[in-house]
C-alpha positions in Angstrom: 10.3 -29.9 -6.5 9.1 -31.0 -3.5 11.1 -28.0 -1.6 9.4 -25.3 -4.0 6.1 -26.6 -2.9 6.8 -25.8 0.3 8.2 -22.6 0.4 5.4 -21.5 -2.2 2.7 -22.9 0.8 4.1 -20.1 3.3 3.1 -17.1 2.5 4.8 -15.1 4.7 8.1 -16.7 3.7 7.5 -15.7 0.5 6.7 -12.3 1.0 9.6 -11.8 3.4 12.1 -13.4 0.9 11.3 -11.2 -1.8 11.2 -7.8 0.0 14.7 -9.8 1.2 16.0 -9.7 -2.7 15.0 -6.1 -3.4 16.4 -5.0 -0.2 20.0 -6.6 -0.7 19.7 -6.5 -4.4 19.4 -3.3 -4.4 21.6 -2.2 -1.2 25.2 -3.1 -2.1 28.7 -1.5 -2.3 31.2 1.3 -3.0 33.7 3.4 -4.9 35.2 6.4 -4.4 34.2 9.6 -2.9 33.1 12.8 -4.4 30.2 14.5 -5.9 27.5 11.9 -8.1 27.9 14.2 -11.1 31.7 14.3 -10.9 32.8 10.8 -9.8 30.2 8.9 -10.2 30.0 4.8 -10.6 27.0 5.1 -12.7 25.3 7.2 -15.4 21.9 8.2 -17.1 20.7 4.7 -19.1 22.4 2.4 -16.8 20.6 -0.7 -16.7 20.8 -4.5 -14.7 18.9 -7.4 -15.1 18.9 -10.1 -12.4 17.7 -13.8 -12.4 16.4 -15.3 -9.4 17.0 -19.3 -9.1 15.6 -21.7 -6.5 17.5 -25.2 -6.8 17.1 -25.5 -10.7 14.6 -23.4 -11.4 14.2 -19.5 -12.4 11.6 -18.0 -10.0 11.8 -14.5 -11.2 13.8 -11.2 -12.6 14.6 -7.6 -11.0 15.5 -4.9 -13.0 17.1 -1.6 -12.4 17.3 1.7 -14.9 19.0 4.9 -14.4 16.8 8.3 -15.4 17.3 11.7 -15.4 14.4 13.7 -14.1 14.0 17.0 -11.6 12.1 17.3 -8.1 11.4 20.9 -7.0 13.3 22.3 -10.1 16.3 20.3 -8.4 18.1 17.5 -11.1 17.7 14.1 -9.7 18.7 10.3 -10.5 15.1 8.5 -11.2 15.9 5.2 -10.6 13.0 2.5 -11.4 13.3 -1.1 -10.2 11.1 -3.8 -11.1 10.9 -7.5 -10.1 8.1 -10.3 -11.6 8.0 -13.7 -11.2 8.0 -15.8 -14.7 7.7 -19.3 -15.2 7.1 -22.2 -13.0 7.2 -20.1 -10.1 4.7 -17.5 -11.8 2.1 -20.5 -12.0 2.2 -20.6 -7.9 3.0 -17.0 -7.0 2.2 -13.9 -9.2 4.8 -11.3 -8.2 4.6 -7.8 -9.8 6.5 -5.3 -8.0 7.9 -1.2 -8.7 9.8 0.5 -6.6 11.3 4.3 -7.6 14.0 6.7 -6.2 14.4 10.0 -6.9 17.8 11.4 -5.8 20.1 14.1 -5.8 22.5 14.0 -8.8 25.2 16.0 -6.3 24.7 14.5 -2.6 22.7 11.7 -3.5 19.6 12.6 -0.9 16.4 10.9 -1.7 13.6 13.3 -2.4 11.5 10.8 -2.9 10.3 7.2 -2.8 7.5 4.9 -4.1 6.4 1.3 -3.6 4.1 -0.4 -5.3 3.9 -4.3 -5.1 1.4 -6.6 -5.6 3.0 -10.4 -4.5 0.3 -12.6 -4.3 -2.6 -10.7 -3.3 0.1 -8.8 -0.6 -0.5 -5.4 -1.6 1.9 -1.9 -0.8 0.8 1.9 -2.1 3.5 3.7 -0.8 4.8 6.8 -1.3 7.5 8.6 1.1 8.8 12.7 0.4 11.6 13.3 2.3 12.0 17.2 3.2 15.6 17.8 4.2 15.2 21.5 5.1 12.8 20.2 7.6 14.5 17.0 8.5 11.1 15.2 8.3 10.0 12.3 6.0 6.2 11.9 5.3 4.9 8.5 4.3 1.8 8.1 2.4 0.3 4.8 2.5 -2.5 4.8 0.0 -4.0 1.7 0.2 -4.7 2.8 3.7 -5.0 6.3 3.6 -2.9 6.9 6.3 0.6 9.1 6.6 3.8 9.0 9.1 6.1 11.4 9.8 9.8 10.3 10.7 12.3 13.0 11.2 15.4 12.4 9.1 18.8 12.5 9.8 21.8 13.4 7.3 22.7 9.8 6.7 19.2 8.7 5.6 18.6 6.6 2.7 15.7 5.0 0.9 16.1 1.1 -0.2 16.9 1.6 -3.9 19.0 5.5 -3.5 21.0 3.4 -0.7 22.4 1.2 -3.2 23.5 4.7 -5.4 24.6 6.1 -2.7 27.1 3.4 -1.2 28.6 2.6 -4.7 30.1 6.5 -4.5 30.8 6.6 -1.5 32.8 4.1 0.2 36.5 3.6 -0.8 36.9 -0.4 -1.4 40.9 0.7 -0.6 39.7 1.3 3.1 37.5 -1.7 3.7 38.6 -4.0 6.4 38.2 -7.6 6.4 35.7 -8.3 9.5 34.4 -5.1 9.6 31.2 -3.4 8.9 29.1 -0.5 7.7 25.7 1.3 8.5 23.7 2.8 7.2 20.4 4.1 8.2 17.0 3.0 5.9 13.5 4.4 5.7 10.8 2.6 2.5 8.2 1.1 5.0 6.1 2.4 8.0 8.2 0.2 10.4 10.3 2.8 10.5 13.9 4.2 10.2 16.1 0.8 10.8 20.1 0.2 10.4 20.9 -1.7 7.4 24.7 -3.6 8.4 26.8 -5.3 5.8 30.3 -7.1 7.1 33.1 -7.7 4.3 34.4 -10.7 3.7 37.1 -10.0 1.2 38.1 -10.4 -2.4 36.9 -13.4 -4.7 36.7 -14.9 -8.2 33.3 -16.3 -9.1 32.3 -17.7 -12.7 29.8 -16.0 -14.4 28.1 -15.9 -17.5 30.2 -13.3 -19.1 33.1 -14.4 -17.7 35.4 -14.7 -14.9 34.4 -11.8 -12.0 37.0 -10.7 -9.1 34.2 -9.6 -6.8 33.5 -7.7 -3.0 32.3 -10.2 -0.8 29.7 -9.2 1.8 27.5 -10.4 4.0 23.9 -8.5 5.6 22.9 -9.2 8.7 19.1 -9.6 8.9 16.8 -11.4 11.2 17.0 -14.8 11.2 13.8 -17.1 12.1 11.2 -18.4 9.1 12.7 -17.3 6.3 16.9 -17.9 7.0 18.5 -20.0 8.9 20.2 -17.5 11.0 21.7 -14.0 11.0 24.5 -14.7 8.7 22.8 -16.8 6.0 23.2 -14.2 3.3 26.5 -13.5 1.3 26.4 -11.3 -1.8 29.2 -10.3 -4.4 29.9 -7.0 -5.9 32.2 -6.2 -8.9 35.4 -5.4 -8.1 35.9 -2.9 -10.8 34.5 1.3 -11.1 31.1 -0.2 -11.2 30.5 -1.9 -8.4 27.8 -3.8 -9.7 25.7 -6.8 -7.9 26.8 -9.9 -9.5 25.5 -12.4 -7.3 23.5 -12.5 -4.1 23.3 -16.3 -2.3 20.7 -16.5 0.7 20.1 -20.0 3.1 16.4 -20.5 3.4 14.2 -22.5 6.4 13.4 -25.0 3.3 16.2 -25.3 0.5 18.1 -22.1 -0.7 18.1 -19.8 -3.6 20.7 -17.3 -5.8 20.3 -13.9 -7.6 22.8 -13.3 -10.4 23.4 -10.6 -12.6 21.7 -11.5 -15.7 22.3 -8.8 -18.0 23.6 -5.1 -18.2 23.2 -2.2 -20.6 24.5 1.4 -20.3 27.7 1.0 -18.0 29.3 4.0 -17.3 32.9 2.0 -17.1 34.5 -0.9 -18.5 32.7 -4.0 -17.0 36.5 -5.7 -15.7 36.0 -10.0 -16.9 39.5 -11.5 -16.0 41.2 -13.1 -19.2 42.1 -17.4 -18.2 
């Protein structure tokens, strides 16, 4: 208890650690190549719940759903993602959060992006259209009134059409223990930044529907206030035509908390539970 009084205290830990858990929740793993429409890991009405614990406690929930919807008379993926605390932790610190993706059903390009989040009186309006003819991103941050440009390259991604993107588009066949992959991010006006993830290998982990053979990865992010050091994170993906999160583990400055998959509707495969 004492621990969760302490991390609720610091703000800026807390605002950190859950842009933290929509950034890796929502920027995970791989399948096989080809087009979205034709091989994709995912369809229309997909949905995933997650539950957020710190020590014994659930903090909060993130949710993801698959839509169908057109941008410039071009068929996209809306994706909406949302994440609120509940309970105990609500009582301390009122998160309310949506983020949206809209992406190419074929290439998976974002055409565009919005983040709205309200996390304890830390407010983001933010809205970014990403131009690919042009190769130039505008960013619209309304509760400033201000815009960037960033010019775009092919490999760009937004933080929820990233996670789409890399479950098509990585063969889990050619991954190499030790090694990593980039890829390049833009949902803030910090900028264009390289999101790395290092594979660990294969493992089992116990879950509430069962026993999961799982990815195992591991971000790289900035260690300091928030985690203890670079390599603090470790996340697990399905190791089945999914590829979905099923849990996400994270070392804090002050205790630690986990992110597992808490519920799922709308799969477009078989969700793989190993038999005992």
């Amino acid at each position: 208890m004492v621990d969760l009084v302490l991390l609720i205290q610091n703000f800026e830990m807390k605002r950190r650690l859950l842009t933290f858990m929509m950034l890796v929740g929502l920027s995970l793993w791989a399948q096989n190549g080809g087009s979205y429409y034709e091989n994709s890991a995912f369809k229309e009405g997909e949905w995933l719940k997650f539950r957020l614990h710190y020590g014994i406690l659930n903090a909060s929930f993130a949710t993801l759903h698959v839509k169908s919807d057109t941008v410039r008379n071009i068929p996209v993926y809306h994706v909406i993602g949302k994440g609120k605390t509940t309970g105990f932790a609500s009582i301390f610190f009122k998160v309310d959060d949506t983020y949206e993706s809209y992406f190419d059903k074929e290439d998976g390009k974002p055409y565009k992006f919005i983040r709205k989040i309200d996390e304890g009186g830390y407010t983001k309006d933010i809205e970014i259209n990403f131009d690919h003819e042009q190769d130039v991103a505008v960013l619209d941050d309304k509760k400033h009134n201000k815009r960037f440009n960033f010019t775009l390259n092919e490999e760009i991604q937004d933080l929820i059409s990233g996670f789409y993107y890399l479950r098509n588009h990585y063969d889990p066949k050619k991954l190499v223990v030790g090694k990593s992959i980039e890829m390049q991010m833009l949902y803030d006006d910090d900028g264009i930044f390289p999101f790395r993830l290092k594979y660990l290998g294969k493992e089992v982990l116990k879950t509430k529907f069962g026993r999961v053979e799982c990815l195992k990865f591991r971000p790289y992010v900035q260690s300091g206030r928030v985690f203890k050091e670079q390599e603090s994170l470790s996340l697990w993906v399905s190791n089945d035509l999914n590829r979905i999160p099923i849990r996400i583990k994270a070392d804090l400055a002050v205790g630690s908390l986990k992110a597992d998959l808490d519920g799922y509707n709308g799969l477009k495969n078989q969700f793989k539970i190993l038999m005992d």
